[in-house]
C-alpha positions as CSV (number, residue, x, y, z in Angstrom):
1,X,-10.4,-13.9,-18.1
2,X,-13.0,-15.8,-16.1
3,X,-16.4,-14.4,-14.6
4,X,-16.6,-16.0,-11.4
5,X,-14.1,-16.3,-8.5
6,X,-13.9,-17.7,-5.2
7,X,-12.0,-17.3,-1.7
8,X,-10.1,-19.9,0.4
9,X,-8.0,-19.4,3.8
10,X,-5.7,-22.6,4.2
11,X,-2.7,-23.3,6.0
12,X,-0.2,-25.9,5.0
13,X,1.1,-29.5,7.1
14,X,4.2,-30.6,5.6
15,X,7.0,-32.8,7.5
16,X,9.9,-31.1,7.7
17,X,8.7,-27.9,5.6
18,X,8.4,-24.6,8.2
19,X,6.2,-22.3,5.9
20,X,8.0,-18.8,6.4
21,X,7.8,-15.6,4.6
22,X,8.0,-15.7,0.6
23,X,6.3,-18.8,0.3
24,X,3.6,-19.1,-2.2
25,X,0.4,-21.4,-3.2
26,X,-0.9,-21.6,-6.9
27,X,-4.3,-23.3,-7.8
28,X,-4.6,-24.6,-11.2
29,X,-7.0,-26.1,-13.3
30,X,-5.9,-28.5,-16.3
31,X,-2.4,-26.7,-16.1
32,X,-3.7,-23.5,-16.1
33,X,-3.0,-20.8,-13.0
34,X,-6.1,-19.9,-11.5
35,X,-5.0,-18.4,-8.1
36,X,-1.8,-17.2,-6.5
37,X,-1.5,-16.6,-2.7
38,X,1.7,-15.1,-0.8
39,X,1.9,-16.4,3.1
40,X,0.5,-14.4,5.8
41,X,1.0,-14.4,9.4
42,X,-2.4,-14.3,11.1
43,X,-2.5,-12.0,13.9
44,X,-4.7,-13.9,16.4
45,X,-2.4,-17.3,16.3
46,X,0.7,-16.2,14.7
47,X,0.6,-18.9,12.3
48,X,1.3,-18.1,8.7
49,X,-2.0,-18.6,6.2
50,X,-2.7,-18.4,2.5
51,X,-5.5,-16.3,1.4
52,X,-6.3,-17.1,-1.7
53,X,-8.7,-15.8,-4.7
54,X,-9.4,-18.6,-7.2
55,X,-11.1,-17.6,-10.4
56,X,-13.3,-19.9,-12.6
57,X,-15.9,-20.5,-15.4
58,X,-18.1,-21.8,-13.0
59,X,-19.3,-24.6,-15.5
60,X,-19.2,-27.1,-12.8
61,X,-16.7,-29.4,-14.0
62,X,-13.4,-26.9,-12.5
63,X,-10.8,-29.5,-10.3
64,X,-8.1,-27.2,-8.8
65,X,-5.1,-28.5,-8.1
66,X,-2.6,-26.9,-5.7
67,X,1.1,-26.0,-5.9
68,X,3.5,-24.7,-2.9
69,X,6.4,-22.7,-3.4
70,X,8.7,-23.6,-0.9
71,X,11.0,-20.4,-1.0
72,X,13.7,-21.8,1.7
73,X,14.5,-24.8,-0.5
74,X,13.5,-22.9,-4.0
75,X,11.4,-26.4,-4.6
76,X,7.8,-27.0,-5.5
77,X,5.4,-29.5,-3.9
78,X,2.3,-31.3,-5.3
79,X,-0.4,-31.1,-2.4
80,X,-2.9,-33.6,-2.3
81,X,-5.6,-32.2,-1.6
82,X,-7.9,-30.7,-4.7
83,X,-11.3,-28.9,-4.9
84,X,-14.0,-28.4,-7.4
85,X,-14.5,-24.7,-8.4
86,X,-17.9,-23.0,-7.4
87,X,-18.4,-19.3,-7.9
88,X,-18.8,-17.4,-4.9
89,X,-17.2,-20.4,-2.5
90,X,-15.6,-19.5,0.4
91,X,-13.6,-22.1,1.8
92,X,-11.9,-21.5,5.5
93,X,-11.3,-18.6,7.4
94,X,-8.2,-17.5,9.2
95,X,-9.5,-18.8,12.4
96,X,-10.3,-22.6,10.9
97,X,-7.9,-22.9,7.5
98,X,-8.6,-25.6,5.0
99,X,-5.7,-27.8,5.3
100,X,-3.0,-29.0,2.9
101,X,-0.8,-32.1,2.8
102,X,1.8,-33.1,0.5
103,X,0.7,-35.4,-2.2
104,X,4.1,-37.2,-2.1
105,X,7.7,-37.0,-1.2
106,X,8.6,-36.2,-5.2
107,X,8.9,-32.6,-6.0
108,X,7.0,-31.2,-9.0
109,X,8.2,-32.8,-11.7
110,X,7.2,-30.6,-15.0
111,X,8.5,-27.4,-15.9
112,X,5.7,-24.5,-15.5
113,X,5.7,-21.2,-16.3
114,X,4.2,-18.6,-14.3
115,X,1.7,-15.6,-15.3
116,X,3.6,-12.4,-16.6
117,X,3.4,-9.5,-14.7
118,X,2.0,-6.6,-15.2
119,X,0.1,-7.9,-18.0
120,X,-1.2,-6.1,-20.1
121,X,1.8,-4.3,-19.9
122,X,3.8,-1.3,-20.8
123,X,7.1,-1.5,-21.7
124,X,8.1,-4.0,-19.5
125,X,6.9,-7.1,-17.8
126,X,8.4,-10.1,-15.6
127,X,8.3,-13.6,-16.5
128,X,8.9,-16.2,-14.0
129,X,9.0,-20.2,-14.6
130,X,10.0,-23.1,-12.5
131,X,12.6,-25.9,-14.1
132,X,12.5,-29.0,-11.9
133,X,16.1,-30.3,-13.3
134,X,19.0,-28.4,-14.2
135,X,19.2,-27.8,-17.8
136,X,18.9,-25.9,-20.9
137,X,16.7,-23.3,-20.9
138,X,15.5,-21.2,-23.8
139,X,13.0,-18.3,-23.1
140,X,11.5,-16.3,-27.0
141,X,9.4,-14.2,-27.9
142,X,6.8,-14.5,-30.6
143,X,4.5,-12.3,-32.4
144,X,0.7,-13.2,-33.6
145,X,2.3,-14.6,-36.7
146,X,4.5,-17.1,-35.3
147,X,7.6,-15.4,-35.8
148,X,10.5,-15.3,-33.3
149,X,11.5,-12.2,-32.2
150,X,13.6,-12.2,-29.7
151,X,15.6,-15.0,-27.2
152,X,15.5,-13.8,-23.6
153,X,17.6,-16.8,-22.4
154,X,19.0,-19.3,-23.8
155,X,21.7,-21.4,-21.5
156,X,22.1,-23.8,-18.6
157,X,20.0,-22.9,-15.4
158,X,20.0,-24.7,-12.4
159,X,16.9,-26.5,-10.9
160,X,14.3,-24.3,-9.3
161,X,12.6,-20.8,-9.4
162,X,13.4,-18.4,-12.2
163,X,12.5,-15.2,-13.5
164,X,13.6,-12.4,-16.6
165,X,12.0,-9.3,-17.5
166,X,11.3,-8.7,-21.0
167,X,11.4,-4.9,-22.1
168,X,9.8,-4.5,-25.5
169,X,10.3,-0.8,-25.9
170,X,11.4,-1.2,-29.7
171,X,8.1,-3.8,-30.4
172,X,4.9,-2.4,-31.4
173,X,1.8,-2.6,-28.9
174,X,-0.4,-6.3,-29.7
175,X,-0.4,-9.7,-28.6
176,X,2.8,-11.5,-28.0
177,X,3.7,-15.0,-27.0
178,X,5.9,-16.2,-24.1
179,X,7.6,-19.6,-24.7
180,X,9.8,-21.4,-22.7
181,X,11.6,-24.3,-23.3
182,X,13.1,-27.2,-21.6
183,X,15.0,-30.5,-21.8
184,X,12.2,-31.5,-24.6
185,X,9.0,-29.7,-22.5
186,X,7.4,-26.2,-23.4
187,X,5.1,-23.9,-22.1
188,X,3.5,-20.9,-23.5
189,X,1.3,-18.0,-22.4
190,X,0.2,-14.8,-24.0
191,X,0.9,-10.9,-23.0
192,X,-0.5,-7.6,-24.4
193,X,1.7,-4.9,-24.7
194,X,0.0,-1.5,-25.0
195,X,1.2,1.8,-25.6
């Protein structure tokens, strides 16, 4: 979707938060995910790092934000630190990391939803979305129209990480819309099925 990306190594410095295997960092701009990084242990210092590849419109006016998945405690963490996008950046290298702090003690406090994946996809793809209080949680599907149809979930969950994989085997290939609902917030994002 965007014509320009951009690298970054960074590492993480978080009281009392031991970055391990499974964790993850998002970059976002306006809301909108932009870059998705698994940790890494770095050979050379055995210290885990986040490689990331941020993508952009390069129009100059790009903040990224950043998010950490903190898999041990299935929580998410505002960091402070944010950048402006540039095509072609590289920021960091495993050796000398660009660092992250946390932006404050309170936990992400909006519920996101994550790309789908695959996407475009064939017949099957996984949606994952974060909750940051227990609650009702209602996940549809909607076609170009507007109509509803089909409820992936619709129940309680408990606070944290969450993921369902929607197999649209019966629907025919075209856009489709992913909404997720929660304790009056929503989110949306589009997926392609082809066939």
């Amino acid at each position: 979707s965007y014509e320009y990306n951009g690298s970054m190594s960074a590492s993480i410095n978080i009281e009392d938060i031991e970055i391990a295997d499974g964790d993850i960092l998002f970059a976002y701009c306006d809301g909108e995910l932009r870059g998705k990084a698994y940790s890494d242990i770095f050979p050379l210092t055995s210290e885990y790092v986040f490689t990331i590849m941020i993508y952009g419109n390069g129009l100059g006016n790009e903040k990224i934000d950043f998010v950490l998945y903190d898999a041990l405690s299935n929580e998410y963490f505002e960091l402070a630190e944010k950048i402006n996008f540039e095509p072609n950046m590289i920021i960091g290298n495993a050796m000398e990391t660009f660092e992250f702090s946390i932006a404050s003690d309170e936990l992400v406090s909006e519920l996101r939803i994550l790309p789908a994946y695959p996407n475009p996809f064939n017949p099957m793809t996984n949606i994952e979305y974060y909750i940051p209080e227990s609650n009702s949680v209602k996940v549809s599907v909607f076609d170009v129209m507007g109509r509803q149809i089909d409820i992936l979930q619709d129940g309680f969950k408990n606070s944290g990480y969450h993921s369902i994989i929607w197999d649209a085997t019966n629907q025919a290939s075209g856009v489709y819309y992913i909404q997720v609902t929660s304790n009056g917030q929503v989110q949306s994002q589009k997926v392609m099925l082809l066939k």
